[in-house]
N, C-alpha and C positions, 0 to 999 in steps of 0.2 A: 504494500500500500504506500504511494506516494503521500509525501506532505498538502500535495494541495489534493488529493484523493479523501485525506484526513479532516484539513479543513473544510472540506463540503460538508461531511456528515458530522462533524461537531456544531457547525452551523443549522444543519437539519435539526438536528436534538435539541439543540436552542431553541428556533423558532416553535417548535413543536410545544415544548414547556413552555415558553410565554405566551402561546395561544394557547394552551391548557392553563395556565395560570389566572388567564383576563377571562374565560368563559363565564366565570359568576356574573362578574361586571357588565356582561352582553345576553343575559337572560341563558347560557348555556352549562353544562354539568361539567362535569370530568372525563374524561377519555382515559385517564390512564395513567402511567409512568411507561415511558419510552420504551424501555426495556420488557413489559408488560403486550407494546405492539405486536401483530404478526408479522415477521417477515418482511411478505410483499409491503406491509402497507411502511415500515420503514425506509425499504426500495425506494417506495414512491416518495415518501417526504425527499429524500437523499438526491432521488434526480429531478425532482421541481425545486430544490437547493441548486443543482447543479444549471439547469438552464435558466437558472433566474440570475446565474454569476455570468452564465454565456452572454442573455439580453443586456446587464450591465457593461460586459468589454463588447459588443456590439454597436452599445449607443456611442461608447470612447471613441470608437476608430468608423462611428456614422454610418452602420449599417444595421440601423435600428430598424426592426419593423422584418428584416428579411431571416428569420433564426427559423419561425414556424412553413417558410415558402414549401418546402417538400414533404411537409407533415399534414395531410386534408383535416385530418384531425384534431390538428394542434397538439397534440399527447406524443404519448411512448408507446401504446399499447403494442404489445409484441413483438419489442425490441426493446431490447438493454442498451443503457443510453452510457455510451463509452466515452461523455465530454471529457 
C-alpha cells in the first residue's frame, strides 16, 4: 500500500465518522463504527474518497467537469477504481 493509497482511506474513515458524528444534528441515527462496515460498503467510501481527490487535481490543472466523461453512470459499479 502506497502512502497516498493510505491517505485516501484514512480520509474515507474521516469523512465517514464526521458524517456519523453530525447525523443527530440533521435529524439522522448512527451507522456504525467504521470498522463495524461491510466490506464493499468501505470500498465504496475509499473510492468516492479517491475520485473526489481526482475532481480536486482536475479542477488544479482545468479539466474540471471531464473525470465522469466515460462513466454513463457517473459510479464505479463493476470496476475497481485503480486512481
Amino acid at each position: 500500500m502506497t502512502i497516498q493509497d493510505k491517505t485516501v482511506e484514512t480520509f474515507a474513515e474521516n469523512f465517514y465518522r464526521y458524517h456519523d458524528a453530525l447525523a443527530p444534528d440533521f435529524g439522522g441515527g448512527s451507522a456504525g463504527e467504521w470498522n463495524e462496515l461491510a466490506a464493499n460498503e468501505r470500498k465504496r467510501y475509499v473510492a468516492a474518497a479517491r475520485l473526489a481527490f481526482l475532481e480536486l487535481r482536475a479542477e488544479t490543472e482545468g479539466s474540471h467537469g471531464e473525470l465522469f466523461k466515460d462513466w454513463p453512470s457517473g459510479g464505479t459499479e463493476g470496476r475497481e477504481c485503480g486512481c
